[in-house]
N, C-alpha and C positions, 0 to 999 in steps of 0.2 A: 504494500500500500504506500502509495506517493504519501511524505509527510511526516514521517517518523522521526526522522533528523531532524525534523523543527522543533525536536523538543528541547535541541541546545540553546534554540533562537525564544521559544518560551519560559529555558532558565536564565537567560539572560533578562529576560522582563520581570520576572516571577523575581527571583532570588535577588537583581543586583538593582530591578530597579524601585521594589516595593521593600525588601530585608534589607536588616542589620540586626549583629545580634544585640540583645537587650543590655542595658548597663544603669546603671542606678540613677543618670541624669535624666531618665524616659521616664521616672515614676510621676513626673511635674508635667510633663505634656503627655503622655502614652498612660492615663490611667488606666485604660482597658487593656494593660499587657498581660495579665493574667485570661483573657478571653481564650476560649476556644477558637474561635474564628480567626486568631492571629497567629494558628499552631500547627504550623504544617508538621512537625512531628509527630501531630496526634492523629493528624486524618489524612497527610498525600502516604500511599500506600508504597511509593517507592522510597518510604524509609525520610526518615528526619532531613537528612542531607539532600533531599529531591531538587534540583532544580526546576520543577515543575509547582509554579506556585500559583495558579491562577485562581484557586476556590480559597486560598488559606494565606495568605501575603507576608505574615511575617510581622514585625514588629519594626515600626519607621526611626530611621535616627532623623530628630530636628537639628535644625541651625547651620546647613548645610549655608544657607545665601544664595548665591548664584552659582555656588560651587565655581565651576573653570572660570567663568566669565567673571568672579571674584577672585582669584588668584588661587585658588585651595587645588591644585592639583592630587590633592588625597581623598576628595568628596568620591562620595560612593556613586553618587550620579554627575553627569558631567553640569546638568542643568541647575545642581544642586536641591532647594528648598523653593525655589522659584521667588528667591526676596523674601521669605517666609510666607508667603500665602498657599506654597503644598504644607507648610506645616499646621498652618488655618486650616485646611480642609481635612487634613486629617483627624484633625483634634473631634471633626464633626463624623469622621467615619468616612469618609469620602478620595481613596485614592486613585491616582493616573500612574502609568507608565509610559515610556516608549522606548523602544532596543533597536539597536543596527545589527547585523552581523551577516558577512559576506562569508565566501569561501571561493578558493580555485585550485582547479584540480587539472591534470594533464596527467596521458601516459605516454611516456619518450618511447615504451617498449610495450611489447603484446597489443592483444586484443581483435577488435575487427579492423579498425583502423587506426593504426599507429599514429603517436605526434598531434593527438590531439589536445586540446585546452577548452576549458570553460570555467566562465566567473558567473556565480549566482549569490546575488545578496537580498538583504528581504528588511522590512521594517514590520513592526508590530507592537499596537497601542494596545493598553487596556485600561481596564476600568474598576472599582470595585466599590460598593457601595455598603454600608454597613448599617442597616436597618435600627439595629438596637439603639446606636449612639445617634442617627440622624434625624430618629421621629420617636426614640423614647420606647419603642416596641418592648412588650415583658420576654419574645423571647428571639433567641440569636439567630438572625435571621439576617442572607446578606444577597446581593445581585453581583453578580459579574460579567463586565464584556469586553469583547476583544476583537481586532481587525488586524489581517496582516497585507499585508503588500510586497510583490517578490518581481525583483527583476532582473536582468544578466542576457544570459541566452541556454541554447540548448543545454540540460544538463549532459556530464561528460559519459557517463552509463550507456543510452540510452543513442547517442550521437557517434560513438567512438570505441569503448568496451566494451558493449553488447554481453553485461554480465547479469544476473538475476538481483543478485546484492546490491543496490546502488550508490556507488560512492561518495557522492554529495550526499547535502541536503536536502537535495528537490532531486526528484527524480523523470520530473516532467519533459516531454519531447512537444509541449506547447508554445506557442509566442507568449513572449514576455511583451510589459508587465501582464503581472495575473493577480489580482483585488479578491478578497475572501472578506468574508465576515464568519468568524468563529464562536467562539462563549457568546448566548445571551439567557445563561439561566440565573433562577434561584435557588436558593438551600437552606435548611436550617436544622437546627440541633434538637434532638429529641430526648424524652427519656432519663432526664436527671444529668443532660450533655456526655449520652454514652452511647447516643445514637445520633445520625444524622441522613437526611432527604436534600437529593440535590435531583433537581429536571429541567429540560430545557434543550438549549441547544448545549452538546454538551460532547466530549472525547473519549470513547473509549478507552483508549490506548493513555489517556492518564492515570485513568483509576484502576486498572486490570493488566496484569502482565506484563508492568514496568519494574524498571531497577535501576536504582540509580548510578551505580559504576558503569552499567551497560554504555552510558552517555560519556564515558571515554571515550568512545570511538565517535567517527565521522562518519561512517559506515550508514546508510539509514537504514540497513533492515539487523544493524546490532544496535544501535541507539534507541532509549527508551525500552522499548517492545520486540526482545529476542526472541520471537516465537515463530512458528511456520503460519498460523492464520494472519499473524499482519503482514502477510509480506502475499497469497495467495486468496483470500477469499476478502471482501468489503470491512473491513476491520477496520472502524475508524481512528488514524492516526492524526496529531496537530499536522496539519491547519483545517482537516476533515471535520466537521463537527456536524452531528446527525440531532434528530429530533431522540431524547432517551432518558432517561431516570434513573438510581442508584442509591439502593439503600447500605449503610455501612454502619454495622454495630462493634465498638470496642468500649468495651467496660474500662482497662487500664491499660498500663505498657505491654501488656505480655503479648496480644492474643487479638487478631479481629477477626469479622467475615464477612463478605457482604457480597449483595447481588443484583444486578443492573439488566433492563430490557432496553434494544438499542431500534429504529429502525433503519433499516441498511440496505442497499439497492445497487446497482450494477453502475460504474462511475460513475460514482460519489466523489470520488474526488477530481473532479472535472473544472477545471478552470473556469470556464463558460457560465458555469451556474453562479459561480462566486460569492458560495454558501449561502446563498438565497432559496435553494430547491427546499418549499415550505412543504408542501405535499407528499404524496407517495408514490412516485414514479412506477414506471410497469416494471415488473420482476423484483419488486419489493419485499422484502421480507423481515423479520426478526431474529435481532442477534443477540440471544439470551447467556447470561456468563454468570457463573461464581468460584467466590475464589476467598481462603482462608489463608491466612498466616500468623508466627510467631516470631517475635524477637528474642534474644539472647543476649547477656553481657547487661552491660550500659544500658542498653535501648530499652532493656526488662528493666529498669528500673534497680538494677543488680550491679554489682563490681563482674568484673570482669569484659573482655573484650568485645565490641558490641559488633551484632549480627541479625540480618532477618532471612527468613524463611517462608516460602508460600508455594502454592500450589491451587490448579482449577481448572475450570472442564467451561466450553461453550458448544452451542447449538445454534446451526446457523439457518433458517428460510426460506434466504433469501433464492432468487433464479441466477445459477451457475450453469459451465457448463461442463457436462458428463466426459469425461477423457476416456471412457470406454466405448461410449456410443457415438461423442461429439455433437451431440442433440443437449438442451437446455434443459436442467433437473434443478432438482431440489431438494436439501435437508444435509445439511454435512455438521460435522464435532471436530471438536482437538481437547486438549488435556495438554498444561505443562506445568512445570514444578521449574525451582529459579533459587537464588539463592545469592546473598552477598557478607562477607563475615571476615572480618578485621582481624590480621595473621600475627599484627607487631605494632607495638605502640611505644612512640618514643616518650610516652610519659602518661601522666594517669587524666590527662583531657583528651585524649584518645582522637588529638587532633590531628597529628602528622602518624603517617607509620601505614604498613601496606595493608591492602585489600586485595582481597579474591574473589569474585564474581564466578557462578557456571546459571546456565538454562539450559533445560532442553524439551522439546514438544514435540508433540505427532500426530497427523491429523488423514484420514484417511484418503487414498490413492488413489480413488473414483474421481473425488471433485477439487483433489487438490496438486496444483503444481509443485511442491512441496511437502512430499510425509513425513519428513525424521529432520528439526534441526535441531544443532546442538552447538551453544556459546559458548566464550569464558572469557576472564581476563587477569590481569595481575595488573595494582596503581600500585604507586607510592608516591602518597603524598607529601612534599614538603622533603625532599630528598636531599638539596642543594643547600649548606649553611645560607642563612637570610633569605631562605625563599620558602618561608609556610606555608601560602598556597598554590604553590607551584605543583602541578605530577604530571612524572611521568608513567605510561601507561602503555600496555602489550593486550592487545586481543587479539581471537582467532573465532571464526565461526564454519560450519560448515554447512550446507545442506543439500539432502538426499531427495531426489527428484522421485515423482510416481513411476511406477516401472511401465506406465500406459502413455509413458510419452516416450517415444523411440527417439534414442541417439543422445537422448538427455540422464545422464549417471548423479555426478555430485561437482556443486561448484564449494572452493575453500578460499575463505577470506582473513590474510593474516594482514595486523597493521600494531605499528610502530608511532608515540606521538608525544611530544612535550607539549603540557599548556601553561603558559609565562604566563600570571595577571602582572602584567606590565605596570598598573597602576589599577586604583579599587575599580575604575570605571571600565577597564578597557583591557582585553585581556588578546591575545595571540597564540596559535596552537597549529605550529608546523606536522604535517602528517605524510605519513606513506604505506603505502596499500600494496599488496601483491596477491592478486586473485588469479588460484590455478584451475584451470576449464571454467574459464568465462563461459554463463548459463550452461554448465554440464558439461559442455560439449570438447571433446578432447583435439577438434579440431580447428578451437580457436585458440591461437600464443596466449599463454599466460602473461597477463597484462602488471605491469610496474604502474604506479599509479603516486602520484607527487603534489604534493600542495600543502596547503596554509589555511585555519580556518583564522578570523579577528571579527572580535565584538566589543560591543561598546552597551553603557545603560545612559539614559536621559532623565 
């Protein structure tokens, strides 16, 4: 599914440009920092560290000014506080975003045709609105929305590597620009704030069968959503956002579950429509998922090393088509299990020190391009003396083709990649890819694939 990579470009928005972490000058403007709503460790299910922050934003640092255009080249947003009136409006519940983040990619060697290059960059505002503090509401109840906008040209995948994996972040073979509108839902907390309901326009692929290490890579079908359904059947990924609902119960640190109905239709992610398709198009159907996990260490609320754990099955609808018959059906599953857990800690704030990521899912050989894939990676954060959030970071992925598609075996995607935060705003993350049997196929070069991702928060 086009759009998985965008979930580097919505932790950009999410993490750098609504977080910071909390500190004891927030108690005087930030009195709702104890909210649920401002805790993405409690509810983005790809773990505390999610760069995916659109329902849960995080807790705001004030006093930023104008940030750069005031000289503070340390402000977490380049825009800073906007003269103090983002810090007005927050006070009321009321925050914006906006993020840049480009990438270019080229491979000197392999593929279908060698010596190619593409640059895709993309913007993306949001929005969040927080009910309780803005009209007094008795319970936690909040809106969120979001627009992205992508421009460049062909991605390099799809134009030049002819691989299944897509190396960018866009994986589109459409004209650029391409305008979306994504989040426009609500949500709120239930049950003593040990439950909560979110519906709307809304992401699959942020609440179900993410991981946050996964988003080391540049990769878009290893980033966020390592599974064989986001990459083969309508599985929606950012900047995808389907009409759907998700209900998610977690009493404390240890232990959630929860479970979401999506409506999903044959592309969906189509430029053209530019997340406006309010209806339900022909071959429509429902993409129903649930999925449980546990934390360990830290994250339980526990000493020792912090980790999560999950696992979950979907049922999908919608009209595909039959790779046995090649005629248009209906009704396909997966199942995958995922994991991410902290190996070394160079101290007991478990902020620098490595990680280990695996996934892996299967989903059956009738209606999917894709039956058996299998992730992993190794980071290390904070490696370099005076570079804390610097990592570097090694993934590989593989996956195994239906045996109803002739000539198509297994394609392997190994990469290699440093991300500099050059400064709080702005970060850099040179990369390199080597994918062997681009789309399966053992008769296309294995492609060398080179480039640089840079993003910026406002």
């Amino acid at each position: 599914m086009a759009g998985s990579r965008y979930r580097s470009l919505a932790g950009l928005v999410g993490a750098a440009g609504l977080l910071a972490a909390a500190t004891p000058a927030l108690s005087d403007i930030n009195p709702w920092i104890q909210s649920d709503l401002y805790n993405p460790g409690k509810w983005d299910t790809a773990g505390p560290d999610t760069d995916t922050r659109w329902l849960h934003p995080g807790t705001w640092t004030p006093g930023q000014d104008w940030g750069w255009l005031s000289g503070d080249a340390q402000a977490e947003n380049i825009l800073g506080s906007w003269g103090g009136l983002r810090d007005e409006l927050e006070l009321k519940g009321i925050s914006f975003a906006t993020a840049w983040s480009g990438q270019l990619a080229a491979n000197p060697v392999g593929g279908q045709i060698p010596d190619g290059a593409s640059w895709i960059d993309s913007w993306s505002f949001a929005t969040f609105v927080d009910f309780q503090r803005l009209l007094g509401t008795a319970h936690r109840t909040y809106f969120t929305a979001s627009f992205s906008l992508e421009t460049g040209n062909v991605g390099l995948t799809p134009d030049y590597v002819g691989n299944y994996f897509p190396v960018q972040l866009s994986n589109s073979g459409d004209p650029f620009p391409q305008t979306r509108l994504v989040h426009f839902a609500f949500g709120t907390q239930l049950l003593d704030n040990t439950a909560e309901l979110v519906g709307g326009r809304i992401v699959t692929g942020e609440d179900f069968a993410t991981i946050a290490r996964a988003c080391t890579s540049l990769n878009q079908s290893i980033c966020g959503n390592p599974i064989a359904g986001a990459s083969t059947i309508n599985f929606p990924t950012y900047p995808n956002a389907v009409w759907g609902g998700r209900f998610k119960v977690k009493p404390g640190q240890e232990w959630y579950a929860m479970a979401g109905a999506y409506l999903v239709y044959p592309d969906l992610g189509d430029p053209d429509l530019h997340g406006v398709e309010f209806g339900a198009p022909e071959g429509s159907g429902i993409l129903a998922i649930g999925e449980a996990g546990f934390n360990v260490g830290r994250r339980a609320g526990r000493s020792g090393l912090p980790g999560t754990y999950k696992g979950g099955y979907y049922y999908d609808t919608e009209e595909l088509t039959n790779l046995v018959t090649g005629a248009s059906d209906r009704n396909t599953w997966g199942i995958y299990a995922m994991g991410e857990q902290m190996l070394y800690a160079e101290d007991d704030t478990y902020s620098n020190g490595l990680w280990a990521w695996a996934s892996f899912s299967y989903a059956p050989p009738r209606m999917n391009d894709i039956t058996f894939m299998a992730a992993g990676g190794l980071s290390y954060v904070g490696l370099l003396p005076d570079r804390p959030d610097d990592a570097l970071s090694f993934v590989a992925a593989v996956g195994v083709f239906s045996d109803y598609l002739a000539g198509q075996e297994t394609e392997t995607v190994l990469e290699l990649n440093y991300r500099a935060q050059i400064l709080p705003a702005v970060y850099v993350q040179p990369d390199v890819q080597y994918v062997i049997d681009p789309d399966g196929k053992s008769g296309i070069d294995d492609a060398l694939v080179i480039g640089f991702a840079i993003g910026a928060t406002f």
